[in-house]
C-alpha positions in Angstrom: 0.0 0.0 0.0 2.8 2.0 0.0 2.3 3.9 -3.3 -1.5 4.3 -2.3 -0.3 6.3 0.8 0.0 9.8 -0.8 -3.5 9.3 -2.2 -5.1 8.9 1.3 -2.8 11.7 3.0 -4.3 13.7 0.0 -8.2 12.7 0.7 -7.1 13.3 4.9 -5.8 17.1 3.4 -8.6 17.8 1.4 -11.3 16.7 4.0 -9.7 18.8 6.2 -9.8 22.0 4.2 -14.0 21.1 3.6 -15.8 24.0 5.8 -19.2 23.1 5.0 -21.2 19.8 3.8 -21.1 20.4 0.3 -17.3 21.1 0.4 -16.6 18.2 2.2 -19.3 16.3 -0.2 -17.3 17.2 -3.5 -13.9 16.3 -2.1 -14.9 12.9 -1.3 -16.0 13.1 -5.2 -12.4 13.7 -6.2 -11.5 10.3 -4.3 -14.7 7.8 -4.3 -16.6 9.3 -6.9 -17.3 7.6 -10.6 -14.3 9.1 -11.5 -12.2 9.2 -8.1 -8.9 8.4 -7.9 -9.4 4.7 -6.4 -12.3 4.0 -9.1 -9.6 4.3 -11.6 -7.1 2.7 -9.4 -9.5 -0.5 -9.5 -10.5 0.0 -13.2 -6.7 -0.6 -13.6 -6.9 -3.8 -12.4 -8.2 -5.6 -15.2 -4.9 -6.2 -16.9 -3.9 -7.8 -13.6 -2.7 -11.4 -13.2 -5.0 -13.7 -11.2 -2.1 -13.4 -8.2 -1.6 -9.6 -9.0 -5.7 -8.4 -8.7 -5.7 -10.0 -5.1 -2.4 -8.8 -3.8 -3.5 -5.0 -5.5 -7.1 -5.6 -4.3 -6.4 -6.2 -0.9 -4.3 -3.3 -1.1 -6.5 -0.8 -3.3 -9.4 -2.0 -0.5 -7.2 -0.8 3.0 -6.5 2.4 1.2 -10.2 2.9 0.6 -11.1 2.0 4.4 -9.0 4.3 5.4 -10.3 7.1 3.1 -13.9 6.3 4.5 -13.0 6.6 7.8 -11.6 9.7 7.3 -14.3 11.0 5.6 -16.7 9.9 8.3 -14.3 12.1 10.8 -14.5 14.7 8.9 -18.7 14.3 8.6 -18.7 14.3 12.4 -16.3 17.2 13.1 -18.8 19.4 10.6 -21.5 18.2 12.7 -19.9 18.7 15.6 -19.0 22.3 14.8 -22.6 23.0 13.6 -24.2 21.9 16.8 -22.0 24.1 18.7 -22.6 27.3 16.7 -26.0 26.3 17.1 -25.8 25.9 20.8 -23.8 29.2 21.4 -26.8 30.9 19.7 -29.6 30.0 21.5 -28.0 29.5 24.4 -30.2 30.0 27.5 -29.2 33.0 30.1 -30.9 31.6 33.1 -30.2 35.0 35.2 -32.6 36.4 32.6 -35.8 37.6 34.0 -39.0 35.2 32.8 -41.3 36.5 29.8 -44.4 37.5 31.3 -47.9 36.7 29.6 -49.6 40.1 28.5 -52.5 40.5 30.4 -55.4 41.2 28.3 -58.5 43.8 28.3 -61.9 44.6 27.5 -61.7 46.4 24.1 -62.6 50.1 24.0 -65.7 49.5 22.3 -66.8 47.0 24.5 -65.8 49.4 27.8 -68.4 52.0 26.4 -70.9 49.6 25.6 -70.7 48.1 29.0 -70.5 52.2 30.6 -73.7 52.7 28.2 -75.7 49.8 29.9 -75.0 50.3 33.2 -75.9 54.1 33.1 -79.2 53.3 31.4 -79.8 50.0 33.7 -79.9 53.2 36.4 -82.7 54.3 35.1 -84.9 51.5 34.6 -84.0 50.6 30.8 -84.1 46.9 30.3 -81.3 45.3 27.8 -82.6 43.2 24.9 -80.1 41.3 22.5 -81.3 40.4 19.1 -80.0 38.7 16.0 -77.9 40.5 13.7 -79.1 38.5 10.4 -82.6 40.1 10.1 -85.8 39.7 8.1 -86.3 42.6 6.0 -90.1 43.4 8.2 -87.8 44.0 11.9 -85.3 46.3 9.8 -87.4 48.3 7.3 -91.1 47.6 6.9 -92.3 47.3 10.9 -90.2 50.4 11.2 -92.3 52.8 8.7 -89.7 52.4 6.0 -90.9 53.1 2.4 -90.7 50.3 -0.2 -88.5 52.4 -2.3 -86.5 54.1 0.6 -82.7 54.5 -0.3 -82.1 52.4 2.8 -83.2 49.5 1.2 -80.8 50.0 -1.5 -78.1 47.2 -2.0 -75.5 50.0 -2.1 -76.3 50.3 1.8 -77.9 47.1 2.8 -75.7 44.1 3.3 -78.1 41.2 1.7 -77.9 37.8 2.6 -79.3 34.6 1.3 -82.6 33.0 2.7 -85.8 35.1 2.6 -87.5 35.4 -0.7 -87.9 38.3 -3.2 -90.7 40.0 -1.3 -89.3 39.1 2.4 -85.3 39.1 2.1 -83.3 38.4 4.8 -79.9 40.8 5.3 -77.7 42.0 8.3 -79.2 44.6 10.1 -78.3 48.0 9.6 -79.3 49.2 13.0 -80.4 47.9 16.1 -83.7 49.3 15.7 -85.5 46.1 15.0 -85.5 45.4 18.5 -87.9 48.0 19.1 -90.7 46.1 17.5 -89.1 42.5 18.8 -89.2 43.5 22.4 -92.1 45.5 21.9 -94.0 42.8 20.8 -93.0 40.2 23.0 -93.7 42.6 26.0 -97.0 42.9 24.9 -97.9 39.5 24.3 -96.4 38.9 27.6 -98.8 40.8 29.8 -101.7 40.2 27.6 -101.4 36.5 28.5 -100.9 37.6 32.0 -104.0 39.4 32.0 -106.2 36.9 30.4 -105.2 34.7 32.9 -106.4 36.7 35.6 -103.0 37.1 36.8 -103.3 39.1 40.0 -99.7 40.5 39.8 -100.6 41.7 36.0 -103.6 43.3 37.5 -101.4 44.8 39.7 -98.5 45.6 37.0 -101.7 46.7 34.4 -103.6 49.3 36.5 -105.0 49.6 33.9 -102.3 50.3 31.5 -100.0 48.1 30.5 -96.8 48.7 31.9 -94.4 50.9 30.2 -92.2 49.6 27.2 -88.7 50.8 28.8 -85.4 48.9 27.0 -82.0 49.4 25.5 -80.7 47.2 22.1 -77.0 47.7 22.0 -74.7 45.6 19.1 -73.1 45.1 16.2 -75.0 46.4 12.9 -74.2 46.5 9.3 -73.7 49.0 6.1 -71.7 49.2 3.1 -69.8 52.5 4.2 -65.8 52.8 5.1 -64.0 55.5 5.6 -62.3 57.3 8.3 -65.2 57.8 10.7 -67.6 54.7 9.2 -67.0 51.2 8.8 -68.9 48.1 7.0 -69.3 46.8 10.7 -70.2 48.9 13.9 -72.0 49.0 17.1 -75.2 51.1 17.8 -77.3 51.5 20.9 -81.4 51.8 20.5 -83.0 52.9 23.1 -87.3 52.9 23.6 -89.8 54.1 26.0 -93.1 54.0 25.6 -96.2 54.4 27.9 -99.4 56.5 28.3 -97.8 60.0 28.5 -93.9 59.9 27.4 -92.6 63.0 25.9 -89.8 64.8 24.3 -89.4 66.1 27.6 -88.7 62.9 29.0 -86.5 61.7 25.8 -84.2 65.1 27.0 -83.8 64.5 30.2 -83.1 60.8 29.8 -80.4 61.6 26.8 -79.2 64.7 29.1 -78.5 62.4 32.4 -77.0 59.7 30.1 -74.5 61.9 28.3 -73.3 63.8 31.4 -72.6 60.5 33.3 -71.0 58.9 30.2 -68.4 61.6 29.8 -68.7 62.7 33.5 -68.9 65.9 33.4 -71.9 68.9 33.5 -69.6 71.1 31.2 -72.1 70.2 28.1 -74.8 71.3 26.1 -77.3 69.3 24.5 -79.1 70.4 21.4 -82.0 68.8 19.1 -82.2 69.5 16.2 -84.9 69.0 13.3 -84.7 65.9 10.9 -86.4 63.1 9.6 -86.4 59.8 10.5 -89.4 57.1 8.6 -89.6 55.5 12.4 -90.2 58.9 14.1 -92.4 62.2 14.0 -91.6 64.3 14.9 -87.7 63.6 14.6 -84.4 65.2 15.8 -80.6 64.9 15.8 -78.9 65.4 18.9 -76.0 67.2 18.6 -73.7 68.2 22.0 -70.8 70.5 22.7 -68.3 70.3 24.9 -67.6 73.7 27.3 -64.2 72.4 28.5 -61.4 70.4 26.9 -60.0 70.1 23.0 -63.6 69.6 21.9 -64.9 73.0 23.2 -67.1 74.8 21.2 -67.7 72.1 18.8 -70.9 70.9 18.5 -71.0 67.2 17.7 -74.0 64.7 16.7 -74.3 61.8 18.5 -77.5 60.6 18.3 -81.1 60.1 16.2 -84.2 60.4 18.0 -87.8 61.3 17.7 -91.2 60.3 19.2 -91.8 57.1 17.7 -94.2 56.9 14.8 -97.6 55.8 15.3 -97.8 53.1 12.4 -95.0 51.8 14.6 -96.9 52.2 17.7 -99.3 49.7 15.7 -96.4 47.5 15.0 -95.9 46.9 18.0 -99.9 45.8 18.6 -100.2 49.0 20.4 -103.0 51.4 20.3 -100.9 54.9 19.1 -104.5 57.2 20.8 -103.5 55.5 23.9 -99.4 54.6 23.9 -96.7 57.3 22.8 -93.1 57.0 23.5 -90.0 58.3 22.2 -86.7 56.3 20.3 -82.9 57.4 20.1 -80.0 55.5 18.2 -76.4 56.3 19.8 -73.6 55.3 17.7 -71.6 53.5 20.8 -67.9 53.7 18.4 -68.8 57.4 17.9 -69.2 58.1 21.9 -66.2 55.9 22.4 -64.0 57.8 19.8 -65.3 60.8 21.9 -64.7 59.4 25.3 -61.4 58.8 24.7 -60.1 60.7 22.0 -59.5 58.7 18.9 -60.1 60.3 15.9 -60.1 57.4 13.2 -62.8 54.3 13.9 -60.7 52.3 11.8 -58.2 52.3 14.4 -60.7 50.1 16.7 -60.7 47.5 14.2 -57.6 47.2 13.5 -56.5 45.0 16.3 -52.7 46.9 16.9 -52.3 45.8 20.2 -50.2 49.4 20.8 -53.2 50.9 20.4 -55.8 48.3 22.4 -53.5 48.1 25.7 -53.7 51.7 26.5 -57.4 50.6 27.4 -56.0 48.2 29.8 -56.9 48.6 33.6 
């Protein structure tokens, strides 16, 4: 094997000099490939004697072991190496302090919403829930809307399948619908009661039914985006109706809610003249800050009116007897408000930056 010896020093050399895989993969071409230098060593053999092939065979076969071997030392060293780059990168500081778990919080929009029901739960308001895919009578035609009202227009009404042509189903653009839902029910509630001779709903009657008095916070539904609107956002209806409800009564509800939302007497409340299909006469509420970066501003934040009386019939009441009054609060708009953001986008954006300054 002596005049194999330089061949294997060379393959120990070159596997030395290999500093990654690959290197290391194409010296050990130059020496055990198809071509190699000990494939041609035994393609030399064939004009061997018998005697000759096993004496150079033997020989050619000891060189090659030894090759291998260092080959597979040079494999492992690589391996070796890489493992311990890799260690000395992720290795662990244990004086480190642990990584803490953020802890999370109510969403800004779900604070106000939850600010909103308490303050109105103070004064006797009920809170209904209702679905947000809606049959096209809750939404439009219960609440006085006009068959050909631009409302029902598929360039502001999210439609959705189910329904049929002349009773489509769609998500609702306000929570308004709730109005004639819990109306209803209501009704039908106490009617039963009385039939029954219920003594506590002759009690609860005096001859009257009791007074309609409820809140309908959620999520509603328009195609509209920009900086202030958004296909998605929340709204708050509120309803009372009985015997002798007013739009005094509708001011100084709206006036007590408004102070104690923003918490402070330093406003003004103003309504002023509009039109709404639900109500009549209707108003916008508009209110101005007296203190802080909104002063002098007035701002709307709210439609309202004494409700309608072919809604008053909606409901299965009699409008000669029942009046009431009906507001619808954008609760994103008195968040933005409350706390000083000035695109709604940024609420639905979920940039945690922005949603932890809500934390508690």
């Amino acid at each position: 094997m002596n005049d194999l010896q330089p061949i294997v020093d060379a393959a120990h050399a070159a596997f030395a000099l290999a500093a990654t895989p690959a290197d290391l993969e194409n010296a050990k071409a130059q020496f055990l490939g198809k071509s190699g230098r000990m494939t041609e060593l035994m393609k030399g053999m064939a004009a061997l004697s018998v005697d000759e092939k096993k004496t150079r065979g033997a020989a050619i076969n000891l060189a090659k072991q030894a090759i291998e071997a260092a080959l597979n030392a040079a494999r492992q060293a690589l391996a070796d190496a890489e493992l311990a780059a890799q260690l000395q990168a992720e290795a662990l500081d244990v004086t480190f302090p642990g990584r803490k778990h953020g802890q999370g919080s109510l969403h800004p929009v779900s604070l106000a919403q939850e600010r909103i029901e308490a303050i109105f739960g103070s004064m006797g308001f009920d809170v209904a829930q209702g679905p947000e895919i809606e049959a096209d009578w809750f939404n439009f035609t219960a609440l006085n809307t006009p068959e050909d009202h631009p409302a029902r227009s598929m360039h502001d009404t999210f439609y959705v399948e189910g329904g049929s042509a002349t009773a489509p189903n769609l998500l609702r653009t306000h929570t308004s619908p709730m109005q004639i839902r819990y109306a209803v029910q209501h009704v039908k509630k106490y009617r039963a009661l009385a039939a029954a001779g219920s003594t506590n709903a002759e009690q609860l009657f005096s001859g009257a039914m009791p007074e309609i008095r409820v809140i309908a916070p959620g999520r509603t539904y328009r195609v509209d985006s920009d900086a202030t609107h958004s296909p998605m956002f929340h709204q708050v209806e509120g309803l009372w109706v009985g015997e002798n409800i007013s739009f005094k009564d509708l001011k100084s509800v709206y006036l007590n809610f408004i102070t104690t939302f923003f918490e402070t007497d330093a406003l003004k409340l103003r309504f002023r003249p509009s039109y709404f299909p639900f109500t009549e006469p209707s108003a916008e509420i508009d209110i101005m800050f007296e203190t802080g970066p909104l002063k002098g501003r007035w701002l709307e934040v709210s439609g309202s009116g004494q409700v309608h009386p072919q809604v008053i019939r909606n409901m299965g009441l009699d409008p000669e007897r029942y009046i009431g009054f009906a507001f619808g609060s954008g609760i994103d708009r008195l968040a933005m408000l409350r706390y000083g953001v000035n695109d709604l986008r940024l609420f639905f954006d979920g940039d945690i930056r922005f949603l932890s300054q809500f934390g508690s």
